[in-house]
C-alpha positions as CSV (number, residue, x, y, z in Angstrom):
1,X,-23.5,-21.6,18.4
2,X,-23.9,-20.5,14.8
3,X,-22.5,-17.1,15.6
4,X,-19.2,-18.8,17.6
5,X,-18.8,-20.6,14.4
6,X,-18.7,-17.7,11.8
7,X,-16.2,-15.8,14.4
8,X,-13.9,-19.1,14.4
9,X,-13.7,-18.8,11.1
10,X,-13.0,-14.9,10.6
11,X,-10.7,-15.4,12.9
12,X,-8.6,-18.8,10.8
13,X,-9.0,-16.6,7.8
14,X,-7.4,-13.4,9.8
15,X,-4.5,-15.6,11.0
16,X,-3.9,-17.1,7.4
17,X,-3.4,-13.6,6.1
18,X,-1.2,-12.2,9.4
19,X,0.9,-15.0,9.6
20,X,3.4,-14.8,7.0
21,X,4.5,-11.1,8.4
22,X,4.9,-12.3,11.7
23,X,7.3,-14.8,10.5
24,X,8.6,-11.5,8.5
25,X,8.3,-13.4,5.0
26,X,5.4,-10.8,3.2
27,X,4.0,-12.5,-0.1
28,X,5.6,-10.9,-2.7
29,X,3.4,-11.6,-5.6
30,X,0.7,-9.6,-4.4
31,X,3.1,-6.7,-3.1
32,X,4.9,-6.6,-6.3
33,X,2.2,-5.7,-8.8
34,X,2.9,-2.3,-10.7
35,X,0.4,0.4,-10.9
36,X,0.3,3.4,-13.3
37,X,-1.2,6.4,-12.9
38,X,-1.7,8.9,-15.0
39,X,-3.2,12.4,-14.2
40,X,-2.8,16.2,-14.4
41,X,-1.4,19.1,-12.4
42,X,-4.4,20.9,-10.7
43,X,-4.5,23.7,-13.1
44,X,-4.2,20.9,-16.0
45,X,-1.2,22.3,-17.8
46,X,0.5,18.9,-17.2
47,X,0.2,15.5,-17.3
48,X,1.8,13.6,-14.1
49,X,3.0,10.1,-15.0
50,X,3.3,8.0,-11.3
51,X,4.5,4.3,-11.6
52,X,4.7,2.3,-8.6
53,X,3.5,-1.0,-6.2
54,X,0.1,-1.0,-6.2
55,X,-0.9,-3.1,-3.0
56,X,1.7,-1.4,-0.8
57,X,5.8,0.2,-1.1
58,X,7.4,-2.3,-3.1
59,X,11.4,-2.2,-4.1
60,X,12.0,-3.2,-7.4
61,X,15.0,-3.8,-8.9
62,X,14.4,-2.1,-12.1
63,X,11.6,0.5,-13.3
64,X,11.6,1.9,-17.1
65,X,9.5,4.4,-18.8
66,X,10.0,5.5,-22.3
67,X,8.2,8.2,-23.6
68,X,7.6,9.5,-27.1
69,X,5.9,12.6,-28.1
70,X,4.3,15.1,-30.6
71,X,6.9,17.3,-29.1
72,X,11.1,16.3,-29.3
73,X,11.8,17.7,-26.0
74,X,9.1,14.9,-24.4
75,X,11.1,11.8,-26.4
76,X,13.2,10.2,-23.6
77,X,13.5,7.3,-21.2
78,X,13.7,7.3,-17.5
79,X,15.1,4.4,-15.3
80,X,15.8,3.6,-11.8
81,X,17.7,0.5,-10.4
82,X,16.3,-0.6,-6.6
83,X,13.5,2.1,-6.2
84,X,9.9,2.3,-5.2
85,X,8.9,3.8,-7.9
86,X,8.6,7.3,-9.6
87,X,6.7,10.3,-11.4
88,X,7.3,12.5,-14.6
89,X,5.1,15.8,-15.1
90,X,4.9,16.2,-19.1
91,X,3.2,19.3,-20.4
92,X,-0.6,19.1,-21.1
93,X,-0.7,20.5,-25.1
94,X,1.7,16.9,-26.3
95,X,0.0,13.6,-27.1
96,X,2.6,11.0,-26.2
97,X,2.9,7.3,-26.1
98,X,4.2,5.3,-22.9
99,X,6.0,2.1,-22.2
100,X,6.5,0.8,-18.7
101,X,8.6,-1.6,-17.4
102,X,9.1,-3.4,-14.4
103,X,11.2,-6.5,-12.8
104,X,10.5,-7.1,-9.4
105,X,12.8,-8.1,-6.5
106,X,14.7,-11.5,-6.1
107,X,13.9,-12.8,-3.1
108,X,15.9,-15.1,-0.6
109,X,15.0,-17.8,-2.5
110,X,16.8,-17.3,-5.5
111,X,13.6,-17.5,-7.4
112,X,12.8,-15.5,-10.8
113,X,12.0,-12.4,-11.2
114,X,8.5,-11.7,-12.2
115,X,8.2,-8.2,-15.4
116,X,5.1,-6.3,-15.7
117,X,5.1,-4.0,-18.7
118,X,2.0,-2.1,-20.6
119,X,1.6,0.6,-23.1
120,X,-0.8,3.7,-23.4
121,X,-1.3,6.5,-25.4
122,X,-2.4,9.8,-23.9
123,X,-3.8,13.2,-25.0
124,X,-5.7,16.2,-24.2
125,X,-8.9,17.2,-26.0
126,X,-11.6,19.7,-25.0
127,X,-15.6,18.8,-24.6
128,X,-18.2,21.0,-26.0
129,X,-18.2,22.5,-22.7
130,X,-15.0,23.6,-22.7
131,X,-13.9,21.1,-20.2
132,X,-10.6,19.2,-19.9
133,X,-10.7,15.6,-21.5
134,X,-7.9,13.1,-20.8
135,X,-8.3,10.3,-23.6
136,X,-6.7,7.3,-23.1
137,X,-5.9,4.4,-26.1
138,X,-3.9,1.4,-26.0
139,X,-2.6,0.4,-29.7
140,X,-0.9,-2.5,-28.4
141,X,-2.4,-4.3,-25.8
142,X,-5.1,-6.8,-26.6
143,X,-7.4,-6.8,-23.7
144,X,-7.8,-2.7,-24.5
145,X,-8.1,-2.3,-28.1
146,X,-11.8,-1.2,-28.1
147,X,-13.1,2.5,-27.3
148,X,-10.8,4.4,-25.7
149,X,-11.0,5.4,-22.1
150,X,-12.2,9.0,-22.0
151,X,-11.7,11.0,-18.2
152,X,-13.1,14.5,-17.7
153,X,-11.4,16.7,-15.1
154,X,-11.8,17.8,-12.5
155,X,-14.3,15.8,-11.5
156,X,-13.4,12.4,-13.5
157,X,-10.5,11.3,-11.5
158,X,-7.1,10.3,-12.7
159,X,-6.3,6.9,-14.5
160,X,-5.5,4.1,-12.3
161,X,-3.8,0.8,-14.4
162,X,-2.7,-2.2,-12.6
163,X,0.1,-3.6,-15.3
164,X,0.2,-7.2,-15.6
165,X,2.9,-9.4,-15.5
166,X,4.1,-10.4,-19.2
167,X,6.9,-13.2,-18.0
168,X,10.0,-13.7,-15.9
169,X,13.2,-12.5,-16.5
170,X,16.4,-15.6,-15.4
């Protein structure tokens, strides 16, 4: 009895979730939240930049970066209009800074359009065993402002960020 009552309920909770892409209407608040990830090339002479959905492929209608460097040629700002998202590869030896932007998709209803942005400042230092440190700080944003995050490669992975949403845009 016990057991038929916990798979009744799987089940409810199952057909809560499923039901709106049946009907073909997806939630779009959760699909639309923007993740950054930050990285570097295998043999770490650059940094890959990736912004996109982080739940699943998302289209939004507008995705900034602006980056400023140590280095002139790195200054610049890449933006798409109705796109998935994107990556820039930015050489390993610069210490840059990084603004993302992001307004996500009207929908039929005419509603709002939700913006994520975030910004994060990246470099490349070297442990005492000679091993590739990405170090991460984030001047601006409040929640972040302590230590900064420190990632040793290989092994250390790559930087994942979910950015929040700051506001809507009419």
């Amino acid at each position: 009895m016990r057991g038929g009552m916990v798979l009744s309920i799987l089940a409810l909770v199952v057909l809560i979730l499923v039901t709106p892409s049946l009907l073909g209407r997806t939630s779009t608040e959760l699909a639309s939240v923007p993740l950054l990830t930050i990285g570097m090339s295998r043999n770490e002479s650059a940094f890959i930049v990736n912004l996109g959905a982080a739940v699943q492929a998302y289209q939004y209608d507008l995705v900034r970066m602006t980056l400023n460097g140590s280095e002139p040629s790195v200054n610049r700002t890449v933006e798409e209009n109705d796109t998935y998202g994107f990556h820039v590869w930015i050489a390993a030896n610069v210490t840059f800074s990084l603004h993302v932007y992001f307004v996500d998709h009207v929908g039929r209803t005419g509603l709002r359009r939700n913006y994520f942005e975030y910004n994060v400042t990246v470099q490349r230092e070297m442990d005492s065993q000679n091993r590739t440190v990405m170090v991460f700080t984030f001047p601006y944003e409040k929640d972040r402002q302590g230590a900064p995050i420190r990632i040793t490669r290989p092994d250390g992975g790559d930087l994942h960020l979910v950015i929040p949403a700051r506001g809507t845009v009419p």
